[in-house]
N, CA, C and O atoms as CSV, one atom per row, in Angstrom:
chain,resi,resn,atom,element,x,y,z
A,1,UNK,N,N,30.455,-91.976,6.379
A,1,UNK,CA,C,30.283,-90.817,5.574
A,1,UNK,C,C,29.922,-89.638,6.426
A,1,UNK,O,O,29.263,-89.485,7.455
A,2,UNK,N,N,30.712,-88.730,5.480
A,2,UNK,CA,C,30.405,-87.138,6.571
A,2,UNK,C,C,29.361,-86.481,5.969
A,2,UNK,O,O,29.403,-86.015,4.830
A,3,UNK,N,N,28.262,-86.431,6.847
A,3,UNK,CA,C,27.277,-85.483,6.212
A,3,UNK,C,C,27.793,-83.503,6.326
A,3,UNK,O,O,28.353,-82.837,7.197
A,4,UNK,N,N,27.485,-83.331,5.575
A,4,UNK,CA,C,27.975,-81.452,5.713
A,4,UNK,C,C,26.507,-80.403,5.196
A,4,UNK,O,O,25.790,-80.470,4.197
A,5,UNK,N,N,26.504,-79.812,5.952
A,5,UNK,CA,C,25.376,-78.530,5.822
A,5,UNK,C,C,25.882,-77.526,4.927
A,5,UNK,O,O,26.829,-76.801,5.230
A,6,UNK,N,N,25.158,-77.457,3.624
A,6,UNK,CA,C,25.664,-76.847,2.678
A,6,UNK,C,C,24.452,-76.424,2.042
A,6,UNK,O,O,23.425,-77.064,1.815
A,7,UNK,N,N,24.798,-75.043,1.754
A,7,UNK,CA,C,23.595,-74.163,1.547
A,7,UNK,C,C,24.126,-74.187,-0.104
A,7,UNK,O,O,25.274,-74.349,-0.519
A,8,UNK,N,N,22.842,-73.964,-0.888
A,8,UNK,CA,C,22.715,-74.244,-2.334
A,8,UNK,C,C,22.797,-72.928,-2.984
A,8,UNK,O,O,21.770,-72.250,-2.984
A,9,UNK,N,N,23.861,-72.461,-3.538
A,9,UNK,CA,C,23.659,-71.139,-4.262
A,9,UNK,C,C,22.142,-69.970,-3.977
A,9,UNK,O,O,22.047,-68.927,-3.329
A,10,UNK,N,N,20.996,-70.862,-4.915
A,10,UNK,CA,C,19.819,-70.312,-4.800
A,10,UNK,C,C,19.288,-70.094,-3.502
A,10,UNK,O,O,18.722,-69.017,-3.316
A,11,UNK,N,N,19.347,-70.745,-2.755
A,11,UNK,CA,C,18.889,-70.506,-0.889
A,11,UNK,C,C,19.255,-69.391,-0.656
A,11,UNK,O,O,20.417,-69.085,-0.921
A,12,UNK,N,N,18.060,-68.133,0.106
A,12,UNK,CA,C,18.346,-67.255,0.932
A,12,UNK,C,C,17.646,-67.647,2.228
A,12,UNK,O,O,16.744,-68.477,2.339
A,13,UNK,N,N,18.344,-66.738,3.424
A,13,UNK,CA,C,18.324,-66.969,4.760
A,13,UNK,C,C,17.278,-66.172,5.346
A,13,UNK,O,O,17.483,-64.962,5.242
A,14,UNK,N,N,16.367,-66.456,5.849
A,14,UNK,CA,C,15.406,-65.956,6.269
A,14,UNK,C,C,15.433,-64.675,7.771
A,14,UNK,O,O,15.156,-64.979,8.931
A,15,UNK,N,N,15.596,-64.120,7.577
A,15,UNK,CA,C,15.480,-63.111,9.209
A,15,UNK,C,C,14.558,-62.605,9.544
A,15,UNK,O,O,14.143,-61.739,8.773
A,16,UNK,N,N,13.890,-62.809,10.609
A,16,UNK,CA,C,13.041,-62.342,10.966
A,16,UNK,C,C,12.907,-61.476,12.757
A,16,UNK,O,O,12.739,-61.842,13.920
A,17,UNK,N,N,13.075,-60.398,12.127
A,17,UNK,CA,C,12.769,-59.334,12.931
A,17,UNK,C,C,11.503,-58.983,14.009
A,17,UNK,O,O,10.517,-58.556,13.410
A,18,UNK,N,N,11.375,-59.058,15.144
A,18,UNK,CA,C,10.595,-58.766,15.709
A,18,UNK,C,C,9.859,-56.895,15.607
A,18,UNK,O,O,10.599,-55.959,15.911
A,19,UNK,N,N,8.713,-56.695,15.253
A,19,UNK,CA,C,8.045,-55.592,15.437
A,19,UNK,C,C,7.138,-55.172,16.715
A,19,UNK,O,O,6.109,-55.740,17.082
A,20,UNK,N,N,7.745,-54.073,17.291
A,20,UNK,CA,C,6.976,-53.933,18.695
A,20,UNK,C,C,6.039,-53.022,18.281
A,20,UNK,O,O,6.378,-51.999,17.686
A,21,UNK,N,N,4.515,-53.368,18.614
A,21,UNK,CA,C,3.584,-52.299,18.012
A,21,UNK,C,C,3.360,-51.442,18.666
A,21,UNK,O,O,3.389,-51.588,19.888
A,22,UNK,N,N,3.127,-50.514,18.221
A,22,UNK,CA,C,3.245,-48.709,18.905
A,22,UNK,C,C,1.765,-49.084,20.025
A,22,UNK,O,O,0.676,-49.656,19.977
A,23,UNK,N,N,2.671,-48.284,21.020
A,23,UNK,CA,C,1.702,-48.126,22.752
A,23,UNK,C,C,0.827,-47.133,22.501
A,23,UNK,O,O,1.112,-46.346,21.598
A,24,UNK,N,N,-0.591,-46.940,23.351
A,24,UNK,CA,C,-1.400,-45.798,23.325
A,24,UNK,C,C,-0.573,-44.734,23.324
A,24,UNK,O,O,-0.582,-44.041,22.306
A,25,UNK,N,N,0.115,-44.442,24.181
A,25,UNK,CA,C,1.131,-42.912,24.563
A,25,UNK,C,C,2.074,-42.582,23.340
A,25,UNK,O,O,2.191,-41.411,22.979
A,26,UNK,N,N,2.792,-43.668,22.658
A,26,UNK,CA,C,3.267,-43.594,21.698
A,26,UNK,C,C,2.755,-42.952,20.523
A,26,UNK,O,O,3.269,-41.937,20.054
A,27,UNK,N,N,1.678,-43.566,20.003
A,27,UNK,CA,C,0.522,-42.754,19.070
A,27,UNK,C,C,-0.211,-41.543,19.523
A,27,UNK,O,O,-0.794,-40.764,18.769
A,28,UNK,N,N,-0.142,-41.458,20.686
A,28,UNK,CA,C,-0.922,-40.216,21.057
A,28,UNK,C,C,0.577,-39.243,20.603
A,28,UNK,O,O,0.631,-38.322,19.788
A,29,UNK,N,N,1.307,-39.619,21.148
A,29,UNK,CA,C,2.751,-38.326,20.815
A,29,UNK,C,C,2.453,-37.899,19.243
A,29,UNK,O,O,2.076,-36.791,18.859
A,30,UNK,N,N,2.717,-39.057,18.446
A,30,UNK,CA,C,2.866,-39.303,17.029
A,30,UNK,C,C,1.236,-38.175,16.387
A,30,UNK,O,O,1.131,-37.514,15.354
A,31,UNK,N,N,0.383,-38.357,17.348
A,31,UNK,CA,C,-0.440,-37.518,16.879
A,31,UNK,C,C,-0.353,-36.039,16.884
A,31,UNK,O,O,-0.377,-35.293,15.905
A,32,UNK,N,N,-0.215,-35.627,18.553
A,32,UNK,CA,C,0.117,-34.354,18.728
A,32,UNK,C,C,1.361,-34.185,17.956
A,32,UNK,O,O,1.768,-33.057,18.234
A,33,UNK,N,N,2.020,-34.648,17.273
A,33,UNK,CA,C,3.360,-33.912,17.000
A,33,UNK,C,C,2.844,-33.534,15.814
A,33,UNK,O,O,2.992,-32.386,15.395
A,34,UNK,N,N,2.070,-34.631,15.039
A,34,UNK,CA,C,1.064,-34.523,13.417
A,34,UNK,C,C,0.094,-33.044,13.169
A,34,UNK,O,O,-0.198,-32.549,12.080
A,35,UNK,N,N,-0.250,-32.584,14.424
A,35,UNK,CA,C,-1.225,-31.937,14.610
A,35,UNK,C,C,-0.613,-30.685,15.268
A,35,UNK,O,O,-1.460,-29.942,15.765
A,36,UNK,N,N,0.403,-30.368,15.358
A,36,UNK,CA,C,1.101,-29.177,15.770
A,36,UNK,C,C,1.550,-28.846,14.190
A,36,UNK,O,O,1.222,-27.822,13.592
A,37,UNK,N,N,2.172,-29.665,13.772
A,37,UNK,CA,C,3.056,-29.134,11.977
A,37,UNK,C,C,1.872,-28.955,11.371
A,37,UNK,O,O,2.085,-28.088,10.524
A,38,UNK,N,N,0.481,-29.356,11.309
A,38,UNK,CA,C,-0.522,-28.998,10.642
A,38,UNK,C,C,-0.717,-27.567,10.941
A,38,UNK,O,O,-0.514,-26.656,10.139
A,39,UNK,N,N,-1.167,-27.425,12.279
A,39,UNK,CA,C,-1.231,-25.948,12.625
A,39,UNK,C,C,-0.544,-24.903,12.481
A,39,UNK,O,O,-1.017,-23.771,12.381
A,40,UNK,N,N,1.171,-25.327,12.449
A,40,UNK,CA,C,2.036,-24.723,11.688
A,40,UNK,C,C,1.351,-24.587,10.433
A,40,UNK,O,O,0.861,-23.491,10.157
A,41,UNK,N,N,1.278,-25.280,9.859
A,41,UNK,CA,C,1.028,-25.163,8.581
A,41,UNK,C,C,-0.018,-24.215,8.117
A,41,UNK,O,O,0.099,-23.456,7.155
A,42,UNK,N,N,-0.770,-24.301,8.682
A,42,UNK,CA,C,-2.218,-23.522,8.615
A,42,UNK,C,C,-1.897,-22.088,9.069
A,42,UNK,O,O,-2.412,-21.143,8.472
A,43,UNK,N,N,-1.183,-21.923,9.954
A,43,UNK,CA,C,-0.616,-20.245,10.524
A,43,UNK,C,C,0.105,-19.866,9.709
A,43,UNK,O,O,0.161,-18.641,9.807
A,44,UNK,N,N,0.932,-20.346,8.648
A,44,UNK,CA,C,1.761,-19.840,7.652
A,44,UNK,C,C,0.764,-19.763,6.357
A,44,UNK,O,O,1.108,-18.976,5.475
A,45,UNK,N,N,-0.242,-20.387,6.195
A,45,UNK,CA,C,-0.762,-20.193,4.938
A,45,UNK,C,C,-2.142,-19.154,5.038
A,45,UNK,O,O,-2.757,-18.682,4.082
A,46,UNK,N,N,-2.499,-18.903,6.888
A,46,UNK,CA,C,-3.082,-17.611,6.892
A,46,UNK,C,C,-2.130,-16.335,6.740
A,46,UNK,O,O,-2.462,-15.462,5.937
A,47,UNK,N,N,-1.227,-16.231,7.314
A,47,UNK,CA,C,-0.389,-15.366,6.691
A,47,UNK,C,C,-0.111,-15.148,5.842
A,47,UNK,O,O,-0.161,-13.999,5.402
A,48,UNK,N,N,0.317,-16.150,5.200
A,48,UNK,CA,C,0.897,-15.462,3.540
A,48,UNK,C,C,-0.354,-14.874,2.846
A,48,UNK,O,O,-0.110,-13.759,2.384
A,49,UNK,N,N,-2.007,-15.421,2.573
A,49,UNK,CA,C,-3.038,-15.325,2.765
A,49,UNK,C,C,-2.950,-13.650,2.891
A,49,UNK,O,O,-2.809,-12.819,1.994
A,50,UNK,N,N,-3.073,-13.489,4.198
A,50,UNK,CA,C,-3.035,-12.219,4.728
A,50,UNK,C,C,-2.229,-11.209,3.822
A,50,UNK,O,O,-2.808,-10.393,3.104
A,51,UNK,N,N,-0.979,-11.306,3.892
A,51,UNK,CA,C,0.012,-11.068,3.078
A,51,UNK,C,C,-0.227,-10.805,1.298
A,51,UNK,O,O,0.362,-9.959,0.625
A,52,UNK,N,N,-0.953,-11.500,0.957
A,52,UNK,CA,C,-1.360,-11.627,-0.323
A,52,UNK,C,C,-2.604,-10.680,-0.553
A,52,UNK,O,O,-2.957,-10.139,-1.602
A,53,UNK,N,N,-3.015,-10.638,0.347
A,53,UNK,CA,C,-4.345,-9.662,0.297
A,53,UNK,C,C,-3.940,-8.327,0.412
A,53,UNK,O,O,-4.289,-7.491,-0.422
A,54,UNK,N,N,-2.864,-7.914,1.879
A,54,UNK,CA,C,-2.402,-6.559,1.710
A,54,UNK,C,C,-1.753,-6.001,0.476
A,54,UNK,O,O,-1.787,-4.826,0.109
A,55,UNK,N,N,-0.916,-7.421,-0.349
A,55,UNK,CA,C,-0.688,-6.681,-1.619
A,55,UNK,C,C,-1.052,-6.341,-2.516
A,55,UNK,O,O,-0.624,-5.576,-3.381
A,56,UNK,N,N,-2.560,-7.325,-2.284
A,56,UNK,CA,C,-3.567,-7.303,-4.031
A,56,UNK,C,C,-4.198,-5.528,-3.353
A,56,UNK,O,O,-4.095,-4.573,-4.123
A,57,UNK,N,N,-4.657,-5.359,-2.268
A,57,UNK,CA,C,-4.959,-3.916,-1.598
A,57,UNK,C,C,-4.082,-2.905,-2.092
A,57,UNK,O,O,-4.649,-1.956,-2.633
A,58,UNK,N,N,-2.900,-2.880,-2.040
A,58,UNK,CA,C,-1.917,-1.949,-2.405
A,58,UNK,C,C,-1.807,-1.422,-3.879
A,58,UNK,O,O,-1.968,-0.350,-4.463
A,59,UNK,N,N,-1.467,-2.658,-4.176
A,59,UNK,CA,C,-1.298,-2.716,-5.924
A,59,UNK,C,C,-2.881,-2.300,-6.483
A,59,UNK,O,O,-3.008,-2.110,-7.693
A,60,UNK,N,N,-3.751,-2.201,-5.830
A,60,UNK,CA,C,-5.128,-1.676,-6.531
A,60,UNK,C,C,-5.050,0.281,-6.149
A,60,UNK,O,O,-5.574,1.231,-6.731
A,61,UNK,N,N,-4.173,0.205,-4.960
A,61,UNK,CA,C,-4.255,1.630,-4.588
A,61,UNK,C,C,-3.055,2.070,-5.919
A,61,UNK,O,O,-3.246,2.832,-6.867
A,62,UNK,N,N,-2.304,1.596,-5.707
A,62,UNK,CA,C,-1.038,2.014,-7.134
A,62,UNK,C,C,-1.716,2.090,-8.219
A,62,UNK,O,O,-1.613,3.138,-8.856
A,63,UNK,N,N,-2.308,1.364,-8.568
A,63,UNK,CA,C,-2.914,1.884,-9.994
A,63,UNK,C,C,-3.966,3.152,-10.350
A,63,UNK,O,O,-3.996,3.912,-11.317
A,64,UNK,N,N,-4.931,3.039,-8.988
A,64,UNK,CA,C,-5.541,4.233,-8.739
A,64,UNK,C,C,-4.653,5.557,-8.751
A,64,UNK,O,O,-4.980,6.655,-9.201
A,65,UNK,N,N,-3.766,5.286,-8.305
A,65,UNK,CA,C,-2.503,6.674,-8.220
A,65,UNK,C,C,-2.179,6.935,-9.265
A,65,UNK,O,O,-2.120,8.125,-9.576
A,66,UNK,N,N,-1.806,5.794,-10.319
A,66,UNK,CA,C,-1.262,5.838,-11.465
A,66,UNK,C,C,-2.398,6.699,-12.822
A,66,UNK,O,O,-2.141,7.376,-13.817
A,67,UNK,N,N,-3.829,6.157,-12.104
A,67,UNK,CA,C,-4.804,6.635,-13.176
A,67,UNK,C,C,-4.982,8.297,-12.480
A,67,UNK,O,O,-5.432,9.179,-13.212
A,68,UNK,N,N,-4.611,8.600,-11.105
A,68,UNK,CA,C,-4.846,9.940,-11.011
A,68,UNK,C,C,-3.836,11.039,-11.587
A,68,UNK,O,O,-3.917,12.216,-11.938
A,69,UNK,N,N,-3.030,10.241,-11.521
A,69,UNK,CA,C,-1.600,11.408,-11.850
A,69,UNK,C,C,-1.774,11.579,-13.495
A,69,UNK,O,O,-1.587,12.716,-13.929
A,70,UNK,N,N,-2.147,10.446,-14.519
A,70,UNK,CA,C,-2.375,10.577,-15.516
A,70,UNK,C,C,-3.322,12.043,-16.005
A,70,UNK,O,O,-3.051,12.861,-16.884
A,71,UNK,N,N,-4.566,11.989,-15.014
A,71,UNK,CA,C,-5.121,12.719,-15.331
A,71,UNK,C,C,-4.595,14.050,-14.870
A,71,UNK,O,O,-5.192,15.024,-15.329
A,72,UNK,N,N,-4.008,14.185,-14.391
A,72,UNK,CA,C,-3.322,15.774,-13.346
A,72,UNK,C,C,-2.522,16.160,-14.323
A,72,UNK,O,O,-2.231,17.289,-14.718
A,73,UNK,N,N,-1.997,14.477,-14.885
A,73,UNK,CA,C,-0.521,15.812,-15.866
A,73,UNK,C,C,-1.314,16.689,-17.115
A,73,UNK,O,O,-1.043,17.729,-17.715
A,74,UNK,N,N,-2.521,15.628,-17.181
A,74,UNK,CA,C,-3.256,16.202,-18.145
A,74,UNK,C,C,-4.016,17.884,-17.893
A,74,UNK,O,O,-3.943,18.844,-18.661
A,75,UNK,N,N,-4.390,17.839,-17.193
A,75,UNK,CA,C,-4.546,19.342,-16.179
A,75,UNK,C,C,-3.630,20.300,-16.196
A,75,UNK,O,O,-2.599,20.285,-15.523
A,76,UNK,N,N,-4.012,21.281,-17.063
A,76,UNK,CA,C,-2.638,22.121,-16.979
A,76,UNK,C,C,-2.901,23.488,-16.127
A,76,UNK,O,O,-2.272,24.546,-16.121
A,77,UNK,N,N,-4.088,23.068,-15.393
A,77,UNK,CA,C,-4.099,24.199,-14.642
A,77,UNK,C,C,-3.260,24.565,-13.323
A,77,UNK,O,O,-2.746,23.603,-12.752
A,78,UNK,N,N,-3.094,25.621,-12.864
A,78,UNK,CA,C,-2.734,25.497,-11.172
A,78,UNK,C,C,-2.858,24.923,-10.150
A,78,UNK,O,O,-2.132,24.248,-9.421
A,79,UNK,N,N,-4.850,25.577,-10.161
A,79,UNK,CA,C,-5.040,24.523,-9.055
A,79,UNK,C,C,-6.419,23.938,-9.723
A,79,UNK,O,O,-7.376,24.589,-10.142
A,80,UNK,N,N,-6.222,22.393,-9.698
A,80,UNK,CA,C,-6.913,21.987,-10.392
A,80,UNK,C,C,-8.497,21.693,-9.734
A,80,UNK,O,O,-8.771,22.056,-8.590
A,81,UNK,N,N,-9.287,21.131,-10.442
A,81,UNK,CA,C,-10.868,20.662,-9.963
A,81,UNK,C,C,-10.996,19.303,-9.934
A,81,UNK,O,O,-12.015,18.840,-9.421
A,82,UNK,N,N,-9.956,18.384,-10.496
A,82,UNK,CA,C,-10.025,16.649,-10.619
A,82,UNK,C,C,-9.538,16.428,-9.843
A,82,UNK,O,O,-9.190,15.283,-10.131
A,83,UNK,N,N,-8.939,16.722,-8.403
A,83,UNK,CA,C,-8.377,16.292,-6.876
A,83,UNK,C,C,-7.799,17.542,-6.087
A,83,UNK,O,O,-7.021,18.421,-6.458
A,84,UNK,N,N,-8.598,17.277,-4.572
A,84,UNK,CA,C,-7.985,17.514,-4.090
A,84,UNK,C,C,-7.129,16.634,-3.073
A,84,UNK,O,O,-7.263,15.425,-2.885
A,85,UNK,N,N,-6.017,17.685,-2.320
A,85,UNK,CA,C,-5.830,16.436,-1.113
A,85,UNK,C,C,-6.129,16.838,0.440
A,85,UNK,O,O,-5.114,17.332,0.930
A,86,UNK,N,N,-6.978,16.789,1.159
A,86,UNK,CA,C,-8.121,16.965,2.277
A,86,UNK,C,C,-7.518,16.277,3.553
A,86,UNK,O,O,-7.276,15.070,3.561
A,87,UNK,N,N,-7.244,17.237,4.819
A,87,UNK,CA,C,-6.535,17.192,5.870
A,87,UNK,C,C,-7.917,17.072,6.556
A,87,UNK,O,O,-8.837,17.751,6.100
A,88,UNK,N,N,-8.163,16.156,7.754
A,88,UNK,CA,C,-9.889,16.209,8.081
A,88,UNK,C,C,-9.412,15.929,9.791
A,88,UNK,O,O,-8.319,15.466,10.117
A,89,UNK,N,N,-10.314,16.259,10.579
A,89,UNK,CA,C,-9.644,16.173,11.599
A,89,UNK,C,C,-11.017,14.921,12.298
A,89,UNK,O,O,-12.203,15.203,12.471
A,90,UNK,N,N,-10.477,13.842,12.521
A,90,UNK,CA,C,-11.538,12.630,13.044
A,90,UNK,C,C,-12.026,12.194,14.493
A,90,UNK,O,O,-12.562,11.146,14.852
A,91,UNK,N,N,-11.562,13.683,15.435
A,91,UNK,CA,C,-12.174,13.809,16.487
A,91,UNK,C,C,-13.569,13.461,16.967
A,91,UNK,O,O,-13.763,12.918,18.055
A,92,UNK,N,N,-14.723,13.856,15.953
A,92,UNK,CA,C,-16.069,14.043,16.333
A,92,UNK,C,C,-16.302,12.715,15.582
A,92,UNK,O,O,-15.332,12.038,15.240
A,93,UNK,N,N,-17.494,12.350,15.334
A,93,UNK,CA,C,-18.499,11.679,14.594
A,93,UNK,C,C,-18.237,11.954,13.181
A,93,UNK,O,O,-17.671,11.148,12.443
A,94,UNK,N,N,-18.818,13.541,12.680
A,94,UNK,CA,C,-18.797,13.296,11.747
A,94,UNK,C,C,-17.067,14.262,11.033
A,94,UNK,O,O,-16.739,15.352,11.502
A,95,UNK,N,N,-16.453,13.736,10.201
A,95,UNK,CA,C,-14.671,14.437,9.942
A,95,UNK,C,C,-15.420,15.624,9.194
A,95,UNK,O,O,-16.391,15.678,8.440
A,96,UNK,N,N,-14.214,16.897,9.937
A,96,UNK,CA,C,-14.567,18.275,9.517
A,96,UNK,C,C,-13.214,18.170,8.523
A,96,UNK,O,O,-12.268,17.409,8.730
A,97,UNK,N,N,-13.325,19.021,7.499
A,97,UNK,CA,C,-11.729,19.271,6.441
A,97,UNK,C,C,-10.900,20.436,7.795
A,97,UNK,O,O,-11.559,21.224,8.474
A,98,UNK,N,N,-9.867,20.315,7.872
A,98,UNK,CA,C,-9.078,21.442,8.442
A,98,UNK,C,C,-8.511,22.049,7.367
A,98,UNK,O,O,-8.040,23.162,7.600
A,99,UNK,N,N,-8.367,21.401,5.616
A,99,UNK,CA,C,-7.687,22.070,5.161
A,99,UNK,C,C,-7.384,21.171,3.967
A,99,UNK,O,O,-7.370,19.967,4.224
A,100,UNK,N,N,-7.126,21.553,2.645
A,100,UNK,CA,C,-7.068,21.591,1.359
A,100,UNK,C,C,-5.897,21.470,0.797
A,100,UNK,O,O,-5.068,22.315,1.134
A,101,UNK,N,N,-5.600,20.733,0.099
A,101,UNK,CA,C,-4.369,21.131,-1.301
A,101,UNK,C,C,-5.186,21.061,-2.461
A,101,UNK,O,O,-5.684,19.952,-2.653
A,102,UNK,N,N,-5.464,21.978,-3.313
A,102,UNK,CA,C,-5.545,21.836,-4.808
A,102,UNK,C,C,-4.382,22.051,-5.474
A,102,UNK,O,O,-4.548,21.469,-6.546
A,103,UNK,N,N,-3.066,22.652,-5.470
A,103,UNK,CA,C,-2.556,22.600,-6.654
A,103,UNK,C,C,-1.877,21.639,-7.513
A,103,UNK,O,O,-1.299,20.655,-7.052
A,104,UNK,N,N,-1.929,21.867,-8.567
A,104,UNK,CA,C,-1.764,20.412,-9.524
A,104,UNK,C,C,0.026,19.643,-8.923
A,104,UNK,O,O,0.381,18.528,-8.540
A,105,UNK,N,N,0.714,20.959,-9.133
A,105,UNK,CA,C,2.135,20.468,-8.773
A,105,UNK,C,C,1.853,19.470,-7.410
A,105,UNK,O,O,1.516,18.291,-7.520
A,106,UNK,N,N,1.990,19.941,-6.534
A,106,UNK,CA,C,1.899,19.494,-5.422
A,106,UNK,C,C,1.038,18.306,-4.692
A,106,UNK,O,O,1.091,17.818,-3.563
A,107,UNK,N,N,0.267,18.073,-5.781
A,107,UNK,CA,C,-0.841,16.943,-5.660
A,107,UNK,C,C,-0.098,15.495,-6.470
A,107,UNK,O,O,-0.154,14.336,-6.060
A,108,UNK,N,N,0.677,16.069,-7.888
A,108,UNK,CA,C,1.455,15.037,-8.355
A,108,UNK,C,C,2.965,14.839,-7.309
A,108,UNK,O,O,3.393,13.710,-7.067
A,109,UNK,N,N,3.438,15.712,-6.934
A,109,UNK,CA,C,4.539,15.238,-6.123
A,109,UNK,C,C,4.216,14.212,-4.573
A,109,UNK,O,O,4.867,13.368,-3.957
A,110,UNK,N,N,2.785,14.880,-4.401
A,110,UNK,CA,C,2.105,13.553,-3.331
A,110,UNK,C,C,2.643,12.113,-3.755
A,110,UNK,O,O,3.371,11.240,-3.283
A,111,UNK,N,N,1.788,12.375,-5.056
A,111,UNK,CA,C,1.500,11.070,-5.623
A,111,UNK,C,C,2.459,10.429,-6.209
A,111,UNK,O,O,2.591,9.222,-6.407
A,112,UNK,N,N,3.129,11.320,-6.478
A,112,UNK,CA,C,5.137,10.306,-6.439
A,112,UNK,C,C,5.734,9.785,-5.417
A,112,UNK,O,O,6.234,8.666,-5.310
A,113,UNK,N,N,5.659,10.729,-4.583
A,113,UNK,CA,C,6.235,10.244,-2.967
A,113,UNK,C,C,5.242,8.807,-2.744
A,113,UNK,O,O,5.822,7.765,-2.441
A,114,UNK,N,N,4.007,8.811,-2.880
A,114,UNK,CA,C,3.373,7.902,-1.828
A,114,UNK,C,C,3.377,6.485,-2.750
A,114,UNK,O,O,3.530,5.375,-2.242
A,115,UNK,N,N,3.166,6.737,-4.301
A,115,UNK,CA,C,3.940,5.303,-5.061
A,115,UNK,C,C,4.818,4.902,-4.637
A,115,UNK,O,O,4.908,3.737,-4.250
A,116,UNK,N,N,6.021,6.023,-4.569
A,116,UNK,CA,C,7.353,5.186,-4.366
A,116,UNK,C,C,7.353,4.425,-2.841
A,116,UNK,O,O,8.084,3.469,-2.582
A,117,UNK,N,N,6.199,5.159,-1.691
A,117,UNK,CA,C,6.176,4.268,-0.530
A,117,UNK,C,C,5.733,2.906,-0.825
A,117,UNK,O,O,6.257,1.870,-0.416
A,118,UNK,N,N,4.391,3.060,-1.815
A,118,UNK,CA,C,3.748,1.424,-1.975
A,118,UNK,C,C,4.528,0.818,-2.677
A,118,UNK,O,O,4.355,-0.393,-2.537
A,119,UNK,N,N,5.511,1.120,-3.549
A,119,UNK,CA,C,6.043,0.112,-4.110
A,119,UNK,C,C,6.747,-0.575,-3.482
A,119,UNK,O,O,6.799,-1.803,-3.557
A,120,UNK,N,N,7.686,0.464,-2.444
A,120,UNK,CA,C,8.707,-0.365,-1.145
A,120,UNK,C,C,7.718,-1.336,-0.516
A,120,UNK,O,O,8.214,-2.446,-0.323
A,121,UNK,N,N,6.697,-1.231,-0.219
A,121,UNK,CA,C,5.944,-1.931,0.631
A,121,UNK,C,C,5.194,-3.244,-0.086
A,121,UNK,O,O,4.649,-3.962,0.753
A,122,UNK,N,N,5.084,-3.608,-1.182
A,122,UNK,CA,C,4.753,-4.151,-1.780
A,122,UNK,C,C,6.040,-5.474,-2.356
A,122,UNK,O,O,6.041,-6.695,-2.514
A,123,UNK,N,N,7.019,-4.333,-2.517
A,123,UNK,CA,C,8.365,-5.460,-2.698
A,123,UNK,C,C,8.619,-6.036,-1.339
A,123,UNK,O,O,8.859,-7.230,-1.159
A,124,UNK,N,N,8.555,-5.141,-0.395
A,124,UNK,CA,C,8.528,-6.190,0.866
A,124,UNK,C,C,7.586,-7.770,1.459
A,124,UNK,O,O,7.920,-8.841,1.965
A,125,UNK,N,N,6.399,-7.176,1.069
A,125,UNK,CA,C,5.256,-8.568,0.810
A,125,UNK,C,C,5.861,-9.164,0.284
A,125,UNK,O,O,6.465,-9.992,0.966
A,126,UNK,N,N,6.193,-9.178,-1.599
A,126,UNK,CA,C,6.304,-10.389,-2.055
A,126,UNK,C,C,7.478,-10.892,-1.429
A,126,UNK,O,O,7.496,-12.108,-1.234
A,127,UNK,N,N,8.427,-10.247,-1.085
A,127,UNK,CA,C,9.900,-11.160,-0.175
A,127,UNK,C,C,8.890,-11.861,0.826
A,127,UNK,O,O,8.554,-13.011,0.543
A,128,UNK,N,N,8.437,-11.343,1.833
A,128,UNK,CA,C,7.795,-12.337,2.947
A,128,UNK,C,C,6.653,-13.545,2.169
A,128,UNK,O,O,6.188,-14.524,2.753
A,129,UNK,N,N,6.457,-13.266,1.138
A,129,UNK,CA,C,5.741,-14.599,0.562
A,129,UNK,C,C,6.545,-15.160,-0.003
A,129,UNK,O,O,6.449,-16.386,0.065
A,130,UNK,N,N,7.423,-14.731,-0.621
A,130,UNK,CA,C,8.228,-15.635,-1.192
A,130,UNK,C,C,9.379,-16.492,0.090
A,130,UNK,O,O,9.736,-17.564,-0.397
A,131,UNK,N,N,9.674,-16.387,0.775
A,131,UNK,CA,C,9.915,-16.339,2.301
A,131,UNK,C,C,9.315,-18.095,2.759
A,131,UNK,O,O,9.343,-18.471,3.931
């Protein structure tokens, strides 16, 4: 009689793979490499950070603009007494004025021009945070 090696439906084959365990130098890499993307990580989330702050700064100056001009249009004078805008020269210790704007026109056209700067500057933040 012929004996024959015959595997039974249900039988699976066992493999077994050798695992080489990671060398000191090996894990040391695996670390520094762990510990560089962290620091990445951490330099991008002071930035945006950063980033987030210059805009909450901005957007507090915009509204201030927004509550001054309110009051200017309300001003129907020339040159008004609720702002001026003050040229100072910061040479010394203490800033001397070199010079004045009161009139109402010209104080709201500031304050159009320099919104429309913060707003550019502000849409630029959120792109780099959103980024």
């Amino acid at each position: 009689m012929e004996k024959k090696n015959r595997k039974s439906e249900n039988e699976t084959a066992l493999v077994i793979i050798p695992i080489e365990s990671p060398t000191a130098e090996t894990l040391q890499q695996e670390i520094e490499r762990k510990t560089a993307e962290l620091q990445k990580c951490l330099y991008d989330l002071e930035r945006k950070k950063q980033l987030s702050e210059n805009r909450n700064l901005f957007l507090d100056v915009l509204d201030k603009l927004e509550n001054a001009e309110d009051r200017l249009i309300q001003d129907d004078s020339f040159i008004t007494d609720s702002y001026k805008l003050k040229f100072s020269s910061c040479e010394r210790y203490n800033e001397d004025d070199v010079f004045s704007i009161g009139n109402r026109e010209v104080i709201i056209d500031f304050v159009h021009f320099i919104r429309g700067k913060i707003t550019d500057k502000i849409r630029d933040l959120e792109a780099k945070l959103i980024a």
